[in-house]
C-alpha positions in Angstrom: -36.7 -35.9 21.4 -34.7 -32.9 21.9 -34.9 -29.8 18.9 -30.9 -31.0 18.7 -31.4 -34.4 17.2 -35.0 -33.8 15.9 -34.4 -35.8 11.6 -33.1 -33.4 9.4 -32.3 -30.6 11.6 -28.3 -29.8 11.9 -27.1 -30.3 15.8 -25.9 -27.2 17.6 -22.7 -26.8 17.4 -23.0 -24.7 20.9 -22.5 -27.0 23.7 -22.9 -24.5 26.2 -23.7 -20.9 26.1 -22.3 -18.8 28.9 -23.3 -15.4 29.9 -20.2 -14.4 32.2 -17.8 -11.2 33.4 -14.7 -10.3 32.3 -12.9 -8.5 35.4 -10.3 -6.0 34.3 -7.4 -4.7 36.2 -8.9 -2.2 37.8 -12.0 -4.3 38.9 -14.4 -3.5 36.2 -16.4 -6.4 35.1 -17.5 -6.5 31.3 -21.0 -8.5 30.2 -18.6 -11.4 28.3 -21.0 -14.3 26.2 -18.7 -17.0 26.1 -19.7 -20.2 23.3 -18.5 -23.4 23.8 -18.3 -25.8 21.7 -19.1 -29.3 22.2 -16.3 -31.8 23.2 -13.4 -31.9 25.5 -11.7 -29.1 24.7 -9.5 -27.2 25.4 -9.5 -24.8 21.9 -8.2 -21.8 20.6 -10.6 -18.9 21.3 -12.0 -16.1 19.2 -13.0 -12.6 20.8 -15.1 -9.8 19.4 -15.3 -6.7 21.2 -17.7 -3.4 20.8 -20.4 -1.0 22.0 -23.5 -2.1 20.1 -24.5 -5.2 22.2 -22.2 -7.7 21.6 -24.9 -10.4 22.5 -26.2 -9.2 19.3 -23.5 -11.3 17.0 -25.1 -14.3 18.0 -27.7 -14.1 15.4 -26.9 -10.6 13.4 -23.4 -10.3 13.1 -20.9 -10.0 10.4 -19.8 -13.4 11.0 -22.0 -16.7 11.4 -20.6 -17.2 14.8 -22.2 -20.4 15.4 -20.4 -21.6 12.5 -16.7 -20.8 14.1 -17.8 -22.8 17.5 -18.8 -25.8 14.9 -15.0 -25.1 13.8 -13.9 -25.8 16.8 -13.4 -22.4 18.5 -14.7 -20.8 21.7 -16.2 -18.2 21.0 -16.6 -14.8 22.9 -18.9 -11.8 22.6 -18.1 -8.9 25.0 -19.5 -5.5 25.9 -16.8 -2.7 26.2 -16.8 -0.5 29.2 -19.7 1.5 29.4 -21.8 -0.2 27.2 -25.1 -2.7 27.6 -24.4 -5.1 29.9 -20.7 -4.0 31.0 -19.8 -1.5 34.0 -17.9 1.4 33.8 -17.9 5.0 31.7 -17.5 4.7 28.5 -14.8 6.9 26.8 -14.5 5.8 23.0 -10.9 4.6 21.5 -8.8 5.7 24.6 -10.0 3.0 26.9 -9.3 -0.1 24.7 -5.7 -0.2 24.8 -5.8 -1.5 28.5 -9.1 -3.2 28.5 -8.2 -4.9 25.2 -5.1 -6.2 26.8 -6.6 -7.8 30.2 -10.0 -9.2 28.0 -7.1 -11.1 25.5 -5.8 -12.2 28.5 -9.0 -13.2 30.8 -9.9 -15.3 28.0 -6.5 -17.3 27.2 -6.4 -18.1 30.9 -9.8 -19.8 30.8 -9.7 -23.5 31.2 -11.7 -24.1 27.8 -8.9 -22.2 25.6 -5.7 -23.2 24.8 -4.2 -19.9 25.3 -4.3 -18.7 22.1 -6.5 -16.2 21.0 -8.0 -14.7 18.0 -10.2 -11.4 17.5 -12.2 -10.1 14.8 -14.8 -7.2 13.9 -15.8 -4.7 11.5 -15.4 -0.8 12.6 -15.3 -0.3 16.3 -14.5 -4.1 16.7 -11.1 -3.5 14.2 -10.5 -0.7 16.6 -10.6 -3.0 19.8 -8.1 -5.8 17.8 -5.2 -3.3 17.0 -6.2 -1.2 20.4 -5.2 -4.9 22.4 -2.2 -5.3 20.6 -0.8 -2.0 21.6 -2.0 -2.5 25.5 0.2 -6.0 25.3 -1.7 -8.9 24.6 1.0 -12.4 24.2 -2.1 -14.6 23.8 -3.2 -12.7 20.8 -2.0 -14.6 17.8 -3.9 -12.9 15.0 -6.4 -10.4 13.8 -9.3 -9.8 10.9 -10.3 -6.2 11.3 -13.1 -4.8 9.0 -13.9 -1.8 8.0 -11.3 0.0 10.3 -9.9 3.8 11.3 -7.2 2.3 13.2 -4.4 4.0 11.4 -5.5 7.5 12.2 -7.9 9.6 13.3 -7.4 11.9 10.2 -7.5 10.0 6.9 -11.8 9.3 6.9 -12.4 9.0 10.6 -12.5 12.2 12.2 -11.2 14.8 9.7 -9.9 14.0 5.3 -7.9 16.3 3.7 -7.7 19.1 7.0 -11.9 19.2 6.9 -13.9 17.8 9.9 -15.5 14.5 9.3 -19.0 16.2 11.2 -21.6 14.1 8.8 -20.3 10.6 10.0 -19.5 12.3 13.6 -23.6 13.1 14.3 -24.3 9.7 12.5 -22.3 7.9 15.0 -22.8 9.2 18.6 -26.5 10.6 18.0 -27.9 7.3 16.5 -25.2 4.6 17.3 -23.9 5.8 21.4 -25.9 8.0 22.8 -29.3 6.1 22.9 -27.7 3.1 25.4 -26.0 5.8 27.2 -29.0 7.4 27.5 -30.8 4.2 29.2 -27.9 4.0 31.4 -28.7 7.3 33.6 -29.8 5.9 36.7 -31.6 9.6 38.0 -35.2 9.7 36.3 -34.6 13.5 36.1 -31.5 13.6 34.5 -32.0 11.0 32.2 -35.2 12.6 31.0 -33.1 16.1 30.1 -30.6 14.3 28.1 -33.2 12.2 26.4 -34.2 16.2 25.4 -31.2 16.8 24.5 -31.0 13.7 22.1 -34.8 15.1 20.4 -32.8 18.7 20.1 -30.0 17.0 18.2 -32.6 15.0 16.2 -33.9 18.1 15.0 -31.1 20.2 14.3 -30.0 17.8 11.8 -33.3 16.8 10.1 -33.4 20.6 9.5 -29.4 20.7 8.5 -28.7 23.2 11.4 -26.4 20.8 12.8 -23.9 20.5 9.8 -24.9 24.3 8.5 -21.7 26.6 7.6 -20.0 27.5 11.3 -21.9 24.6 13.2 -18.6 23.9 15.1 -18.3 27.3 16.2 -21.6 27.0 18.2 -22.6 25.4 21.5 -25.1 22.8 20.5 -27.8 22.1 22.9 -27.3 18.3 22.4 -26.3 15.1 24.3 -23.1 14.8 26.4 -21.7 11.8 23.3 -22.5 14.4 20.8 -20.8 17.6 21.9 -17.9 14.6 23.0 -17.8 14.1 19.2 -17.5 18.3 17.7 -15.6 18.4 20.3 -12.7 16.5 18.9 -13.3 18.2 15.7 -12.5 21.0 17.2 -9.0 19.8 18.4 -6.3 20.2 16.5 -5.2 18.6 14.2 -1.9 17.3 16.1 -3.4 16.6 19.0 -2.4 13.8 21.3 -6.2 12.9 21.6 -6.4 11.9 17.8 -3.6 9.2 18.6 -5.2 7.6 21.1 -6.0 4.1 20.3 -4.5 4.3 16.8 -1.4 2.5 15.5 -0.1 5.8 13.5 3.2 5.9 15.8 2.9 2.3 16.2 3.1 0.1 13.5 6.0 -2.1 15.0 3.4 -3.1 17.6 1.6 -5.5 14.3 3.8 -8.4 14.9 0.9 -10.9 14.2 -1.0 -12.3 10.9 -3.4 -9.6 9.9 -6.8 -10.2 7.7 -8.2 -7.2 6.5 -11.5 -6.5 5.2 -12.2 -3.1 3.5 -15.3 -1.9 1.0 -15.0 0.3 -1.7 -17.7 2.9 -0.7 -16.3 2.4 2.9 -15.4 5.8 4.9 -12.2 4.0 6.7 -11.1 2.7 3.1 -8.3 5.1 3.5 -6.9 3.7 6.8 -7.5 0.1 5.6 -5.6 0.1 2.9 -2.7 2.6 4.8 -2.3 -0.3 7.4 -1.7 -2.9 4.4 0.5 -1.0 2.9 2.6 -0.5 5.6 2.1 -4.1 7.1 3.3 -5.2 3.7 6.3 -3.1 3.6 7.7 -3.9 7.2 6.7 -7.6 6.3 9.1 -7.2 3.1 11.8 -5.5 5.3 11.7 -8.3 8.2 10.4 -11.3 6.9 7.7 -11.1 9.5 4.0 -12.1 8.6 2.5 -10.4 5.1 -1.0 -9.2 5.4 -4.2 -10.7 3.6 -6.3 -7.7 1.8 -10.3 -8.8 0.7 -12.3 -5.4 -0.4 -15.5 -5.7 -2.2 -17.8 -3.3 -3.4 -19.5 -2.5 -0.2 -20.5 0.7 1.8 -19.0 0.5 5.6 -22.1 -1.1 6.8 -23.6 -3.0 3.8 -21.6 -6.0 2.5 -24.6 -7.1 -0.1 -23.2 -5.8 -3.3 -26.1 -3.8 -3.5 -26.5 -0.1 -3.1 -27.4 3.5 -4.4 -29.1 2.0 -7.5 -26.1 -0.2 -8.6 -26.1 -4.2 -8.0 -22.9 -6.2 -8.7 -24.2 -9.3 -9.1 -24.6 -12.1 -6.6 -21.2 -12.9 -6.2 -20.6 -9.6 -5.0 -22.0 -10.1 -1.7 -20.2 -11.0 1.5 -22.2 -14.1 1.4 -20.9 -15.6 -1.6 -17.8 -13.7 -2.7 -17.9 -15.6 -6.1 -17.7 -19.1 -5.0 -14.9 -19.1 -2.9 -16.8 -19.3 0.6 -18.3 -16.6 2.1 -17.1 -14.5 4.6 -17.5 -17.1 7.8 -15.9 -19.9 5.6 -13.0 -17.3 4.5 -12.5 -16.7 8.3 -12.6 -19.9 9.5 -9.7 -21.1 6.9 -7.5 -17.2 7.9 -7.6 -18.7 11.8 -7.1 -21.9 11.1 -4.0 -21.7 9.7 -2.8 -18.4 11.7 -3.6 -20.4 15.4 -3.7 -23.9 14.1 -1.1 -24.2 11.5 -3.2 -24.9 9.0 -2.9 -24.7 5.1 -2.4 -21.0 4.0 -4.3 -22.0 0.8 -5.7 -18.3 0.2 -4.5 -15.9 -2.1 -3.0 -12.9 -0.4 -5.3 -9.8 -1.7 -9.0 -10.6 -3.1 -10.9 -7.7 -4.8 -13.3 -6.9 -6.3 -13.2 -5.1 -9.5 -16.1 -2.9 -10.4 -17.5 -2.1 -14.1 -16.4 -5.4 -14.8 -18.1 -7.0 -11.8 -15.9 -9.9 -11.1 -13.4 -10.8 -8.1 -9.7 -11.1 -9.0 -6.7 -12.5 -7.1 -3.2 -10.8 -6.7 -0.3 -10.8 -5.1 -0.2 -7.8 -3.8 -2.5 -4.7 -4.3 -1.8 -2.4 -6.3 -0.2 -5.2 -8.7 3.1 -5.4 -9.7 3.4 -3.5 -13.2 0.6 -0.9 -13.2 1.4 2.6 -14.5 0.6 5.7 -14.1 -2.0 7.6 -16.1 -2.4 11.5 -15.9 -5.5 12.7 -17.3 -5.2 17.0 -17.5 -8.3 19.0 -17.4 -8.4 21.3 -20.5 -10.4 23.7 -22.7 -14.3 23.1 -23.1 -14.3 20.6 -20.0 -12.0 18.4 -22.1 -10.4 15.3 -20.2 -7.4 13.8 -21.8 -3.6 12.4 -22.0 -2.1 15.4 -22.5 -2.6 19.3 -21.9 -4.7 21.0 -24.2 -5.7 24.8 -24.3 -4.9 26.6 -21.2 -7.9 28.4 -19.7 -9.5 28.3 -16.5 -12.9 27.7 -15.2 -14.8 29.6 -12.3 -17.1 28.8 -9.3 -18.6 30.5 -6.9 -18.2 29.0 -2.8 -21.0 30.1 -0.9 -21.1 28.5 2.4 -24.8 29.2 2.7 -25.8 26.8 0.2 -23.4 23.7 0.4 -22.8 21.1 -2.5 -25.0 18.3 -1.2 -23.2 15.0 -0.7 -24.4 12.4 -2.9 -23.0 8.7 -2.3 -19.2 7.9 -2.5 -17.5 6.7 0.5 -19.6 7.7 3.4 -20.8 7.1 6.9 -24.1 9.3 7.1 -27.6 8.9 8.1 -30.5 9.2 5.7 -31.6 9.7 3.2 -27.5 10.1 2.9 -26.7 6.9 1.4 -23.3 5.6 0.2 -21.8 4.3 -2.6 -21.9 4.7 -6.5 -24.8 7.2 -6.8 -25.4 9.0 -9.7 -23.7 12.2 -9.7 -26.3 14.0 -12.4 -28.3 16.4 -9.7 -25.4 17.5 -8.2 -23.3 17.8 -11.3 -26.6 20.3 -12.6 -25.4 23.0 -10.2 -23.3 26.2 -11.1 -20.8 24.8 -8.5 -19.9 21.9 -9.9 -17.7 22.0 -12.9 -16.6 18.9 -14.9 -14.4 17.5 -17.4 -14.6 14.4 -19.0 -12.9 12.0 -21.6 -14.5 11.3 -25.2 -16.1 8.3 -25.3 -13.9 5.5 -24.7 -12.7 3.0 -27.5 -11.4 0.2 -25.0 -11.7 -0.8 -21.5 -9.8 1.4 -18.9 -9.3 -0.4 -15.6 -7.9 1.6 -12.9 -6.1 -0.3 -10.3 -4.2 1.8 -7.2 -4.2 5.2 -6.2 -6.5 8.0 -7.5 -5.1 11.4 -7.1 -5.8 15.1 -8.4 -3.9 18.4 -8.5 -5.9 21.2 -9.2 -4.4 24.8 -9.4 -6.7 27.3 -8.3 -6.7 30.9 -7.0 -9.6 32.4 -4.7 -10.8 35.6 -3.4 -10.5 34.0 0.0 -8.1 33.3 2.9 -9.0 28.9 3.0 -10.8 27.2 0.1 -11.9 23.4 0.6 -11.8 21.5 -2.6 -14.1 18.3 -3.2 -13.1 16.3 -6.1 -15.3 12.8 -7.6 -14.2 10.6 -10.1 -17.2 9.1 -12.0 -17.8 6.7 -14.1 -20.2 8.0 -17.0 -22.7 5.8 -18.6 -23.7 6.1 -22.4 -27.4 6.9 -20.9 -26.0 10.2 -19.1 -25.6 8.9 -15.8 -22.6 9.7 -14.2 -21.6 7.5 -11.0 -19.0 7.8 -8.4 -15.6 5.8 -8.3 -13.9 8.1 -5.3 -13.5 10.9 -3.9 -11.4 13.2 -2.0 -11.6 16.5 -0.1 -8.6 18.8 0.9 -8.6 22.1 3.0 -5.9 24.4 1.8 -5.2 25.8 5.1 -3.9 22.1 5.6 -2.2 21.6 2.6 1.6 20.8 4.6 -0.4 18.8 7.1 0.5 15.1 7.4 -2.7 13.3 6.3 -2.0 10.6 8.6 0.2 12.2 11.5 -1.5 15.4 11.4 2.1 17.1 11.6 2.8 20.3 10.1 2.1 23.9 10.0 -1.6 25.3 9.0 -1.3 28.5 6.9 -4.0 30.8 5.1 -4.4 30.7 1.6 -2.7 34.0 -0.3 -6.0 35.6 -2.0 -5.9 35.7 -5.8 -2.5 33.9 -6.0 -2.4 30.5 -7.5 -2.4 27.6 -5.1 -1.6 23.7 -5.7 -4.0 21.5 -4.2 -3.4 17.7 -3.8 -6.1 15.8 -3.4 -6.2 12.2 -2.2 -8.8 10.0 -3.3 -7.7 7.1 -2.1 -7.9 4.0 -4.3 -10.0 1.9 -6.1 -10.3 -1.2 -8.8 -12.6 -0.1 -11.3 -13.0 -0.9 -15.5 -14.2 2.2 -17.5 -16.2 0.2 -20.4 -16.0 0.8 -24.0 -18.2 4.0 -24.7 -18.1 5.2 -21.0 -16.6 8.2 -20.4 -13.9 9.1 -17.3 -14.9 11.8 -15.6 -13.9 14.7 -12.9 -16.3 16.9 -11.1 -14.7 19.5 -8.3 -17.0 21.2 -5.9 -15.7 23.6 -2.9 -17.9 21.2 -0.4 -20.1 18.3 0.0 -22.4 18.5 2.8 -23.3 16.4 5.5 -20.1 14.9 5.0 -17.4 17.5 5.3 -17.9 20.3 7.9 -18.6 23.4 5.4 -15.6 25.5 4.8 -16.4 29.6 5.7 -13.4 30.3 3.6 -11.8 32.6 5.9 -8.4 31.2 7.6 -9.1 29.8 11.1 -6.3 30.0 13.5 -4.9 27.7 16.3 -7.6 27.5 19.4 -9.5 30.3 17.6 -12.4 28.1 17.5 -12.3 27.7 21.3 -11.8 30.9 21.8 -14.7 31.9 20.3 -13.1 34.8 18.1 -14.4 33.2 14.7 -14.6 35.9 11.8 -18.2 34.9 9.9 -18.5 32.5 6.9 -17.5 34.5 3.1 -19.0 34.1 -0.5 -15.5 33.3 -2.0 -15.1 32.8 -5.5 -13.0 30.0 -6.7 -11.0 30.0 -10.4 -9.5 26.7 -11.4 -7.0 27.1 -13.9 -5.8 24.6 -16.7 -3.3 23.8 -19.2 0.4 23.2 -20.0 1.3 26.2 -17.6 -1.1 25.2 -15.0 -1.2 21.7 -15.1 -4.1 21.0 -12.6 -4.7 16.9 -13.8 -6.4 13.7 -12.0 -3.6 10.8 -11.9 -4.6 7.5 -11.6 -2.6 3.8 -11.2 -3.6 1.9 -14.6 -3.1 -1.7 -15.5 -2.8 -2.5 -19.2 -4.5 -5.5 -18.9 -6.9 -6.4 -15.8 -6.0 -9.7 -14.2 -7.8 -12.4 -14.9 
């Protein structure tokens, strides 16, 4: 008796597993694992594509992918160029747009599919979805990226708010690319000196010399994938490079049903939520397909509901998502009806909201009928409705000894971990001022944008300016919500197109600073407290501002004036309304 009909044990829903290539147009064959499920067939197919070892979804993936052949899909799991078992060079984001294109359609020409295909993935696998449609892919009916940057390269994934993304940069090409492409290095010799390279890199940021003040500016002895990655931070911020593979110019190109997935303490929250709102807007304009939004309280690569010392409760995770079916199931029913016509018997956006703990359905997100709330920071670190006692508050910027980051929305390595950490270490330091509400009589529940304005002066030519919203506890604890950075030398800079001039900061002349902290969907309790801390940095995240004005190409030209102790004044009150402004509901949906 086979293990497929031994009593009590489930069949496999895998008829046939295939290990094949996918030949692109210019001849380069990518390691494809093709599941098929059992039957006649033909069926629609589903695609994932990325560099960590594709072959690895069969048993680790975001998705139960055995459960989508038992669906009645064919499956496929495929390498991109340059990575594992595919040929080629890999060269990130740029390379997808055609490859995507000729994988969607190697795969709808096979004789097992019906021609119509479906992709999904978290991260680089959103990237490859939206990289395909813009190659031109007909056979691609419809999409469920996760966790995805492919709006821009400037809103989480490479820069935020004008400052370098370098924390989540060394995170991803020292520990997630460069080890395979490493391996790959057929000469002995020269795979052994990058291998060096790799233990230099490993070094320079257990010691913090490779995010230290000016790390940029330096020539790092480190792995060809690494100096790849500071070397796009070094680009500007217009740069054609930063476009490629995103949709930022390209929106029109969505013409298919799109599922996104998004986390709360994700670092590509921004772009997700960017993308649905612009979906959702040229879907109102045209009629055309409306997007499907699901964020829960998850980091970018931890969907449990559990993390930095906060657990939401079982039905947080992506494995249950409070009774409704977890994520496979959720899938399964988003393809079937997109590439089967199936019932569209889910509700449109699905989030989680946090302090409460509980999942809630809307129509759209942020909901029809919030309002805005401005909270102004006043006298004595006073947070309230409206402006009370002008003053200011001062801290001092020295690049030498960063603001440590501490949880929020973050992509880093450890013992950097994301999500809703408590903020009271960091909040301890004479950098970090705060202001908070009085104690709360009723339940707050923020739902939509989070924003700040903070009018400051410094005694430097740039300032960066971190702010957190936290939640704090009657016990003292104070835990993050969101966050936001913004560079004033980029203060007219598109945060999404990366258009518009860079200018110095005017010393000692009073500055406003927007600061986007994206959004979130969060209940302050009764007793809790609203609260805003502002810091001039948070490092590993955000490259560490010198606060001196960096010109065009100066950074590649090497003529870099050296880091400044700068001191920063933050001024307050009805003349100097610096404020955070958040989208409120005055009732949270049930």
């Amino acid at each position: 008796m086979s293990q497929d009909t031994e009593p009590g044990r489930e069949p496999d829903p895998v008829a046939e597993r295939r290990e094949t290539t996918c030949a692109l147009r210019d001849g380069t064959r990518l390691r494809t694992v093709l599941l098929v499920p059992h039957g006649s067939g033909p069926w629609p197919a589903l695609l994932t594509r990325h560099p960590y070892d594709a072959a690895r979804d069969e048993h680790e993936g975001m998705l139960d992918v055995r459960r989508l052949v038992a669906a009645g899909y064919l499956v496929a799991l495929q390498d991109v160029r340059g990575r594992f078992g595919s040929e080629g060079v890999f060269d990130p984001c740029a390379q997808e747009v055609a490859d995507g294109a000729d994988a969607v359609a190697w795969l709808a020409a096979l004789p097992e599919c019906t021609g119509a295909v479906g992709m999904w993935g978290a991260s680089y696998a959103s990237d490859t979805q939206f990289s395909a449609l813009l190659g031109g892919a007909p056979a691609l009916r419809a999409i469920a990226p996760a966790m995805t940057p492919a709006m821009s390269a400037l809103d989480g994934f490479r820069f935020r708010g004008g400052v370098p993304e370098i924390g989540s940069t060394l995170a991803w090409t020292h520990y997630a690319i460069a080890p395979d492409l490493i391996a790959r290095i057929e000469s002995a010799r020269e795979r052994e000196a990058e291998r060096k390279r790799w233990e230099a890199t490993e070094r320079a940021i257990g010691s913090g010399e490779a995010f230290r003040a000016g790390a940029l500016n330096a020539c790092p002895d480190a792995e060809a994938i690494v100096v790849w990655g500071l070397d796009r931070l070094r680009e500007p911020l217009g740069s054609a490079r930063h476009r490629a593979g995103k949709i930022v110019d390209r929106i029109d190109a969505i013409d298919v049903p799109v599922f996104l997935i998004g986390g709360w303490f994700d670092v590509f929250l921004g772009s997700t939520l960017e993308i649905y709102r612009r979906l959702l807007r040229c879907a109102k304009d045209t009629g055309g397909p409306a997007p499907r939004l699901l964020i829960g309280p998850w980091t970018h690569d931890d969907m449990s509901g559990r993390t930095a010392g906060v657990d939401f409760g079982p039905g947080a995770s992506a494995g249950d998502l409070g009774g409704s079916g977890d994520l496979t199931a959720q899938h399964v029913r988003w393809f079937d009806a997109a590439l089967r016509a199936g019932p569209a018997d889910v509700p449109p956006v699905r989030v989680f909201l946090m302090g409460s703990n509980r999942w809630i359905e809307l129509e759209e997100f942020p909901p029809r009928g919030t309002r805005t709330l401005e909270l102004y920071l006043g006298a004595g670190g006073s947070l309230a409705a409206e402006p009370a006692g002008s003053g200011e508050r001062r801290l001092t910027s020295d690049p030498a000894s960063p603001v440590p980051t501490c949880g929020g929305a973050v992509l880093l390595f450890a013992p950097f971990e994301a999500g809703p950490a408590d903020q009271a270490a960091v909040e301890a330091r004479r950098d970090v001022v705060s202001w908070r509400t009085v104690p709360l009589a009723e339940e707050l529940t923020v739902m939509g944008a989070v924003r700040a304005v903070v009018r400051l002066t410094t005694t430097g030519t740039d300032a960066d300016v971190v702010v957190r919203l936290c939640d704090e506890h009657p016990d003292g604890s104070s835990r993050v919500i969101a966050d936001g950075v913004q560079r004033g030398s980029a203060r007219l800079v598109d945060p999404v197109t990366g258009l518009g001039d860079r200018l110095p900061v005017e010393p000692d002349q009073e500055q406003e600073f927007a600061v986007d902290l994206w959004s979130t969907a969060h209940t302050f309790l009764p007793g809790h407290r609203v609260r805003v801390d502002i810091a001039p940095s948070s490092s590993p995240r955000w490259d560490v501002g010198r606060n001196v004005f960096e010109p065009a190409g100066a950074m590649r030209a090497g003529a870099m004036e050296a880091p400044t102790v700068a001191e920063y004044t933050i001024h307050h009150g009805a003349a100097h309304p610096s404020r955070l402004i958040l989208q409120v509901v005055t009732a949270a949906p049930q």
